[in-house]
N, CA, C and O of each residue as an XYZ file, in Angstrom:
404
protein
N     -62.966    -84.556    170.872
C     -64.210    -83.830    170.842
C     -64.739    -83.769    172.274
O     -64.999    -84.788    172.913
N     -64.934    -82.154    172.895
C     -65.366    -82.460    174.280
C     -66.688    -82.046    174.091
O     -67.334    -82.136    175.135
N     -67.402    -81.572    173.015
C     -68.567    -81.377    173.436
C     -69.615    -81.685    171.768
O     -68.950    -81.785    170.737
N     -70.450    -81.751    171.711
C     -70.915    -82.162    170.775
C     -72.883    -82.353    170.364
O     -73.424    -81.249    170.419
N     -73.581    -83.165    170.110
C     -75.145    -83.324    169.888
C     -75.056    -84.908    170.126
O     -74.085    -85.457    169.605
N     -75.817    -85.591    170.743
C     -76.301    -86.492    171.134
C     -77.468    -87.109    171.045
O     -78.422    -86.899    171.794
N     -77.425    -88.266    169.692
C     -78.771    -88.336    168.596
C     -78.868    -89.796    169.029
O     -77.832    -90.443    169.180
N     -79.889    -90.263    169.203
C     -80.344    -91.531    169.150
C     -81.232    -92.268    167.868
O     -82.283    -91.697    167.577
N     -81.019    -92.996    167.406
C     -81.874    -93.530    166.526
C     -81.665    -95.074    166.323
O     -80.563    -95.571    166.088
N     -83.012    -95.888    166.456
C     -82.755    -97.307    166.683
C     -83.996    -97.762    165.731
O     -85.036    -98.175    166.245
N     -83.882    -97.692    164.699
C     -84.820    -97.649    163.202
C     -84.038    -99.110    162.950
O     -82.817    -98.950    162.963
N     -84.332   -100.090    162.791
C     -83.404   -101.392    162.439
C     -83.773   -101.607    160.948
O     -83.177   -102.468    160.300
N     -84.932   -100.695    160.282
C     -84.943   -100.710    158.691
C     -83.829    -99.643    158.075
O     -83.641    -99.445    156.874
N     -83.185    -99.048    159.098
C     -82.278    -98.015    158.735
C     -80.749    -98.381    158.772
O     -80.338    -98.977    159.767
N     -79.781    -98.030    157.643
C     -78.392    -98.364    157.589
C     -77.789    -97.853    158.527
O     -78.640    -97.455    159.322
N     -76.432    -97.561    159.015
C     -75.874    -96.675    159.978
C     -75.550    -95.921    158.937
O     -75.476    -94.896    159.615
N     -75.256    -95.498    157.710
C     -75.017    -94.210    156.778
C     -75.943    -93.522    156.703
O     -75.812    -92.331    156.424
N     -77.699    -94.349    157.040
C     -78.469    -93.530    156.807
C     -78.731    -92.442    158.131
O     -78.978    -91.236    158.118
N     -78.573    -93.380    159.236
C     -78.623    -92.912    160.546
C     -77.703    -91.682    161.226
O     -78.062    -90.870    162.079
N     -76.389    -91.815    160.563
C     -75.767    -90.532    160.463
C     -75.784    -89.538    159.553
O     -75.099    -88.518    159.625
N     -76.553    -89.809    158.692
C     -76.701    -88.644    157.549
C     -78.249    -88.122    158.318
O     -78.470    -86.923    158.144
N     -79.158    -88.765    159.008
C     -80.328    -87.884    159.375
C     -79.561    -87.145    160.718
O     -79.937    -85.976    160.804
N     -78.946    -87.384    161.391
C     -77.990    -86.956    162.598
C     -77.561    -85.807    162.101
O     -78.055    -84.746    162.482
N     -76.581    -85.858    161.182
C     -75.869    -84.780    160.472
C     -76.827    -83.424    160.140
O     -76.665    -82.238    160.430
N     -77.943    -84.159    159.370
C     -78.995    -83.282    158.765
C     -79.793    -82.713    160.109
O     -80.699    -81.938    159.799
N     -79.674    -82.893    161.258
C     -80.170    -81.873    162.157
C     -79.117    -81.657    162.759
O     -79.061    -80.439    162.931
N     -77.967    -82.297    163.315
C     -77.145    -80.837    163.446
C     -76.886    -79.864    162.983
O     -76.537    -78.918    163.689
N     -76.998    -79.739    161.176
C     -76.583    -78.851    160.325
C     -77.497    -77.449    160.789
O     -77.183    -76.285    161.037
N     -78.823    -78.228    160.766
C     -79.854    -77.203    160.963
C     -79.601    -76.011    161.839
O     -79.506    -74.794    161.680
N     -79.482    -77.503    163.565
C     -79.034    -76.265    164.790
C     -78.026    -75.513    164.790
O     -78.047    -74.400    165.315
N     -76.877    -76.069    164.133
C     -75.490    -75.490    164.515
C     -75.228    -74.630    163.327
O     -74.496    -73.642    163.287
N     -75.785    -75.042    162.568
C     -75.334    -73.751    160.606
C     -74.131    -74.267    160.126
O     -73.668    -73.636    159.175
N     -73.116    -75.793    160.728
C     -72.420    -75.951    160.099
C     -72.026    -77.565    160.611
O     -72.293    -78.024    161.721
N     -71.360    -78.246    159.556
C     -71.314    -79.671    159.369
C     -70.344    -80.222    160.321
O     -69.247    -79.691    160.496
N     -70.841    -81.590    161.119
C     -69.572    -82.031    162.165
C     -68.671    -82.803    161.042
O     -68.948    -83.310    159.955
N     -67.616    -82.680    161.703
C     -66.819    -83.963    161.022
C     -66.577    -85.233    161.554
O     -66.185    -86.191    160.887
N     -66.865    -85.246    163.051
C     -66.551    -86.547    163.248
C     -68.006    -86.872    164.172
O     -68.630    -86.111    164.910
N     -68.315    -88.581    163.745
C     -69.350    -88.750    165.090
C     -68.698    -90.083    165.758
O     -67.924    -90.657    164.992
N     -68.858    -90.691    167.040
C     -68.999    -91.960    167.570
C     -70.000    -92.610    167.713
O     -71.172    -92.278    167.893
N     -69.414    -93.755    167.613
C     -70.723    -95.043    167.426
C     -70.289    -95.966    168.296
O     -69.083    -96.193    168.383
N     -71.259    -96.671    169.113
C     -71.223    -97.561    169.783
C     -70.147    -99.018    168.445
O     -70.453    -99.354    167.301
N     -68.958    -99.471    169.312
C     -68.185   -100.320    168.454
C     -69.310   -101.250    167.588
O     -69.152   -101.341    166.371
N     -70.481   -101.956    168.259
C     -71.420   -102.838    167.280
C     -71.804   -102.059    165.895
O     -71.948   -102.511    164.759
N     -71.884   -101.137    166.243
C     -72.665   -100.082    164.882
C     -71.965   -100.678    163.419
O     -72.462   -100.836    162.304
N     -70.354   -100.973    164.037
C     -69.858   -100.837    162.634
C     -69.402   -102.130    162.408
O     -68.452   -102.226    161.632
N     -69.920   -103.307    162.975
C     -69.999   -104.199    162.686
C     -68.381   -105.412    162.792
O     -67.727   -105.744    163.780
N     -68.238   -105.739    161.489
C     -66.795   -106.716    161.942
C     -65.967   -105.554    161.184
O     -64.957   -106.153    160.816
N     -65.866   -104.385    160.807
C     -64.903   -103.853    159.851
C     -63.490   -103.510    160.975
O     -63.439   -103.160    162.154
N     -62.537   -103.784    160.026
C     -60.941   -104.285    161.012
C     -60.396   -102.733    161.067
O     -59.346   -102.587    161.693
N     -61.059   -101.409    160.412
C     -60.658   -100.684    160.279
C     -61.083    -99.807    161.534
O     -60.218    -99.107    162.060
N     -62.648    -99.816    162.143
C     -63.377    -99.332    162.669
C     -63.526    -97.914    162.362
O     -64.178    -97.259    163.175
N     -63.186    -97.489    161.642
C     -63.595    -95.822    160.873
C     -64.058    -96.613    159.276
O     -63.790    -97.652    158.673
N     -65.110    -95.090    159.036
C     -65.467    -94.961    157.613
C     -66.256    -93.696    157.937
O     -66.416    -93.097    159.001
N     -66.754    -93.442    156.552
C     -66.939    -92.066    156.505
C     -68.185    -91.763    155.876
O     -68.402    -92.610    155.009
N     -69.073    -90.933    155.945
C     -70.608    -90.447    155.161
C     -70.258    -89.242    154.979
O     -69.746    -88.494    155.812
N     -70.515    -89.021    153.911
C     -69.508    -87.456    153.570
C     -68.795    -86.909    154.027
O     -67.643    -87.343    154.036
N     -69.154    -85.509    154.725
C     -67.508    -85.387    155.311
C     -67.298    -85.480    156.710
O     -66.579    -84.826    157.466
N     -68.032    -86.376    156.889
C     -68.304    -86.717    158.837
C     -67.638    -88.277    158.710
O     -68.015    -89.136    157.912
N     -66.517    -88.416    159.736
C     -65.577    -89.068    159.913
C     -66.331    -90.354    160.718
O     -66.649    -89.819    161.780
N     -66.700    -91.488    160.774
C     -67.253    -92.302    161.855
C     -66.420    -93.130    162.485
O     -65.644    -93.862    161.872
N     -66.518    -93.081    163.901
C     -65.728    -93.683    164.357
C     -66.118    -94.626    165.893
O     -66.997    -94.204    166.644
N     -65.493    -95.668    166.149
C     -66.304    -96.249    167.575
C     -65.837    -95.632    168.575
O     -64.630    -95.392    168.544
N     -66.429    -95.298    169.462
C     -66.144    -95.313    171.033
C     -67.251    -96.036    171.875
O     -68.466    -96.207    171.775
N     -66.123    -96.425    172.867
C     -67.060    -97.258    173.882
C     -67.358    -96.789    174.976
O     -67.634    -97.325    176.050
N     -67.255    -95.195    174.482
C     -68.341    -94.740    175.713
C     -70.010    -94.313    175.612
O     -70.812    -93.813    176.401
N     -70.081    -94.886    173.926
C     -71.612    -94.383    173.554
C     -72.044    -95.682    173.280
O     -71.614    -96.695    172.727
N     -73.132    -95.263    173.912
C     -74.630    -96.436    173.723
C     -74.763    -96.933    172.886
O     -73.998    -96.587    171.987
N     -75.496    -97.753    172.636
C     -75.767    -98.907    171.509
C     -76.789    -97.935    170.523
O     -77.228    -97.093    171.307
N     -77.076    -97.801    169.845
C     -77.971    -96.651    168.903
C     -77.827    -95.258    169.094
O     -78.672    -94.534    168.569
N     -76.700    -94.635    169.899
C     -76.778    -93.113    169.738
C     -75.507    -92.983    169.015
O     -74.693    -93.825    168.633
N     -75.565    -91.354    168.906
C     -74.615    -91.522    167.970
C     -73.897    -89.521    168.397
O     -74.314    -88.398    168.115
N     -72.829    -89.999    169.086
C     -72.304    -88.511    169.009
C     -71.548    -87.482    168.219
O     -70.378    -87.767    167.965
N     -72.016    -86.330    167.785
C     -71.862    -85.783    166.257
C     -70.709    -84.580    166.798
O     -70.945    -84.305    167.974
N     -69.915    -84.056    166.422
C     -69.559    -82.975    166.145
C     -67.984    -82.405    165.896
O     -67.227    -83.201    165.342
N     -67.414    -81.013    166.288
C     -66.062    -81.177    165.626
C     -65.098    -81.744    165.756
O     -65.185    -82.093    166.934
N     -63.673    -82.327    165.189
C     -63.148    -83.126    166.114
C     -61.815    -81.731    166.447
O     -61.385    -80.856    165.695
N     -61.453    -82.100    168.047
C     -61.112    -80.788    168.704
C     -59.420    -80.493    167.829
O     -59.017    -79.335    167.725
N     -58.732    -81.464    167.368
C     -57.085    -81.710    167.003
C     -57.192    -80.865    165.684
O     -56.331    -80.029    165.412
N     -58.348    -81.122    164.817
C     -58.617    -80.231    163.395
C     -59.140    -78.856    164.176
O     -58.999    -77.783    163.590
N     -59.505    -78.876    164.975
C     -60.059    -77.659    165.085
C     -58.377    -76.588    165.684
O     -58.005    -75.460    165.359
N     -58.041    -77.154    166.204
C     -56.504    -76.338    167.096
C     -55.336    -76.251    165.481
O     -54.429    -75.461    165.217
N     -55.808    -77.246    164.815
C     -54.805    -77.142    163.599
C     -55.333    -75.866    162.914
O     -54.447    -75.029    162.737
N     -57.190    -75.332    162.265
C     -57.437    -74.810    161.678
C     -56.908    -72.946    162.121
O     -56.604    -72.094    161.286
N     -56.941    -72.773    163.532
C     -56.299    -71.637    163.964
C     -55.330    -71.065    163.689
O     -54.328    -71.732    163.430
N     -55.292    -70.110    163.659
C     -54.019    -69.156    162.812
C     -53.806    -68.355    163.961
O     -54.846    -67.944    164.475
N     -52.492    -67.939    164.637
C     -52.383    -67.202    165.627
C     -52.604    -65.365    164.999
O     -52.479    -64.847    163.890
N     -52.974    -64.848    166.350
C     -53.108    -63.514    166.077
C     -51.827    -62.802    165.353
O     -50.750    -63.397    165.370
N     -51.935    -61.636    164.770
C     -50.950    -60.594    164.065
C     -50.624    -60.471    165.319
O     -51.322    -60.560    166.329
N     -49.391    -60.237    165.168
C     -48.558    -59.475    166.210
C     -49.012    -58.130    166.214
O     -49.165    -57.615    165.106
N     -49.341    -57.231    167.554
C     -49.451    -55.508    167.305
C     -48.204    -55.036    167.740
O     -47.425    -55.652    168.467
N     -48.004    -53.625    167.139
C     -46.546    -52.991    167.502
C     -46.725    -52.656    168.981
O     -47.900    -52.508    169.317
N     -45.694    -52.487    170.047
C     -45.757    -51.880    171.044
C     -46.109    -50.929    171.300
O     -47.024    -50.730    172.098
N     -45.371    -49.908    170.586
C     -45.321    -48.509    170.377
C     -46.026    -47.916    169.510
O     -46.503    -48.454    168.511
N     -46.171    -46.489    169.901
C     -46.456    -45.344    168.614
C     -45.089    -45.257    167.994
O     -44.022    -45.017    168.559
N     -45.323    -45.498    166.731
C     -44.271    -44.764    165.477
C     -44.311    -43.888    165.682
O     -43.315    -43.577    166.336
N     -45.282    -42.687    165.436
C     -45.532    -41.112    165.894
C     -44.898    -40.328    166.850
O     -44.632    -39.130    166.755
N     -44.562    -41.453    168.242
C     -44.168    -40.281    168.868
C     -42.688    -40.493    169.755
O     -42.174    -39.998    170.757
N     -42.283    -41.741    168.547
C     -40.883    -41.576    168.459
C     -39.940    -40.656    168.666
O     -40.286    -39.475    168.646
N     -38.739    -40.957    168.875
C     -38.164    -39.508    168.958
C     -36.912    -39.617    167.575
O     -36.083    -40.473    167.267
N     -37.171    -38.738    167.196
C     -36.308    -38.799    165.917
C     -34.554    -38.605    166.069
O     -34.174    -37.537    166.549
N     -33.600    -39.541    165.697
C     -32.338    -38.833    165.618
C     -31.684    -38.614    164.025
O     -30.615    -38.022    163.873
């Protein structure tokens, strides 16, 4: 992901599911469509051996290049190069002005 929304929230009555679901819920707003992946500072997610889990369909994951309470939201770039379909091929030529034998 090279580019993305950059949410802070340090509510300590708040879960980190809840904290990325209010994240989510204003990116949705700005962008008109849902990230799938965000990073979390590695503490966020505590002792889990897995370090991913998921809040619907937004993927969470640590990196240690984000701050302790922010949380960076958006597509992840490998799904996005997979979802592409290359262009139709166009013909070179006119059929039309072929030359007939």
């Amino acid at each position: 992901m090279n580019t993305g929304l950059l949410w802070f929230d340090d509510d300590p009555r708040k879960t980190l599911a809840e904290k990325v679901e209010r994240a989510v819920a204003h990116y949705v707003r700005k962008y008109r469509h849902a990230p799938d992946l965000c990073y979390v500072h590695p503490s966020a997610l505590g002792d889990s051996e897995s370090k991913v889990s998921k809040v619907g369909v937004t993927q969470i994951r640590a990196g240690d290049c984000v701050l302790v309470h922010h949380f960076w939201l958006g597509v992840d770039d490998d799904k996005k190069r997979r979802r592409r379909r290359p262009a139709p091929q166009e013909e070179c030529y006119d059929q039309t002005t072929q030359a007939q034998a």
